[in-house]
C-alpha positions in Angstrom: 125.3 39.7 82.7 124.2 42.6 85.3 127.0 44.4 86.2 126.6 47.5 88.7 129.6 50.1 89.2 129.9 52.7 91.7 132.0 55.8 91.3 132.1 59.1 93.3 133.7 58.1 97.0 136.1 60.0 98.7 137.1 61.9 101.5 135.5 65.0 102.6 135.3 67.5 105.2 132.1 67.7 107.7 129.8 69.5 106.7 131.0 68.6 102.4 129.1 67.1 99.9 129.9 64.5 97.7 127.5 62.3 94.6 127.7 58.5 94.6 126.7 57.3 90.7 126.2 54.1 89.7 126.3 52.7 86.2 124.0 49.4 86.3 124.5 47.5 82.9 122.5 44.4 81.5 120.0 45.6 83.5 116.0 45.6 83.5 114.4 48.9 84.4 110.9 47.1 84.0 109.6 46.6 87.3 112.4 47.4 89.6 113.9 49.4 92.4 117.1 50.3 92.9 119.2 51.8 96.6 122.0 52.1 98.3 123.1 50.3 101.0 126.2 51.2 103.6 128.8 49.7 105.7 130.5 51.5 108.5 133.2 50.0 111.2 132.0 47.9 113.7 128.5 48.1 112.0 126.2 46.2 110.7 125.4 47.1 106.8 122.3 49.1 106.6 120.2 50.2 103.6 119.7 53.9 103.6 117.9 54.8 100.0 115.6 53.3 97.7 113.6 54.2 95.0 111.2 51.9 92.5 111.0 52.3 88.9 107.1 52.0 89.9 104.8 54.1 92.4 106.8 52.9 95.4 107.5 56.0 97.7 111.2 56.3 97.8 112.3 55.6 100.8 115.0 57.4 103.7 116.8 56.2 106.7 116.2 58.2 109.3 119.5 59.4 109.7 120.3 60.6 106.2 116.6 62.0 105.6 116.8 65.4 104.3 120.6 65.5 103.6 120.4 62.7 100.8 118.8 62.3 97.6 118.9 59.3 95.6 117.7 59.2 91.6 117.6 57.5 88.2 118.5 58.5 85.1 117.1 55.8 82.7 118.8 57.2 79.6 121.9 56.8 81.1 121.4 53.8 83.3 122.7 55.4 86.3 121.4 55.8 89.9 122.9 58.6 92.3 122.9 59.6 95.7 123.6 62.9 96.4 124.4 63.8 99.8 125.2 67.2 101.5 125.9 68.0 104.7 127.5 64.9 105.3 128.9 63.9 108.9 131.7 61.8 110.5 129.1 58.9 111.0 128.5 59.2 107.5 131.8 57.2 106.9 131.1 54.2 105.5 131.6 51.9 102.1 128.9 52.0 100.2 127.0 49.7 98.0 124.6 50.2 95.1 122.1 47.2 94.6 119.0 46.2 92.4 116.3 44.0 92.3 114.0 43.2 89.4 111.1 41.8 90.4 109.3 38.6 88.9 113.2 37.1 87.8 114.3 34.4 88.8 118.1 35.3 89.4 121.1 33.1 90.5 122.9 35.7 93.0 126.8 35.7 92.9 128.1 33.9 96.2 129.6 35.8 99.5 127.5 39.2 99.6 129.6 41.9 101.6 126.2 42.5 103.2 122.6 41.4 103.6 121.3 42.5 101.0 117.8 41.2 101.6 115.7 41.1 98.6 118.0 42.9 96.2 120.0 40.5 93.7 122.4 42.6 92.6 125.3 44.9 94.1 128.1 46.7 93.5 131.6 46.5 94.9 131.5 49.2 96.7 133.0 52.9 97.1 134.5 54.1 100.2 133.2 57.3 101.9 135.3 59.2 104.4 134.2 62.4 106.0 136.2 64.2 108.7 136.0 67.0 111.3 
């Protein structure tokens, strides 16, 4: 069984930083990518990093280019974002997902989000940042 388990959320002052990690168990590194995906009020849930165990760029939403940095740590299973100067509008819960490609998977039923092609997610971490 594929479990993922974020850890790191909080609350944090403007301008703060805080890491996300995520512990992905049962899972196959093989041809994969892995991201984070967000949820703020009265938004719609938008994925924000990706990165593929392959030669994939990683990829950025715009608005947290340059201020967030996701990796994996395939001795340890674990996929971080790191993010620094973080903002209000950075507020949000925050999802880690995963895909594996070429499996045929059997997703778990009512998603929080849209979680496109990714099969797997976790249950989410709350970020807070205030002025």
């Amino acid at each position: 069984e594929v479990q993922l388990v974020e850890s790191g959320g909080g609350s944090v002052q403007a301008g703060g930083s805080l890491t996300l990690s995520c512990a992905l168990t049962g899972f196959e590194f093989g041809d994969s990518t892995v991201g984070w995906y967000r949820h703020a009020p009265g938004s719609e849930c938008k994925l924000i990093a990706h990165l593929s165990a392959s030669d994939l760029p990683t990829y950025y939403e715009d608005s947290v280019k340059g201020r967030f940095n996701i990796s994996l740590d395939n001795a340890k299973h674990t996929v971080s974002l790191q993010m620094d100067d973080l903002k209000p509008e950075d507020t949000a819960v925050y999802y880690c997902v995963a895909v594996t490609y070429g499996v045929a998977v059997r997703r778990a039923e009512g998603p929080p989000c849209d979680f496109a092609f990714f099969d797997y997610w976790g249950q989410g971490t709350q970020v807070t940042v205030f002025s």
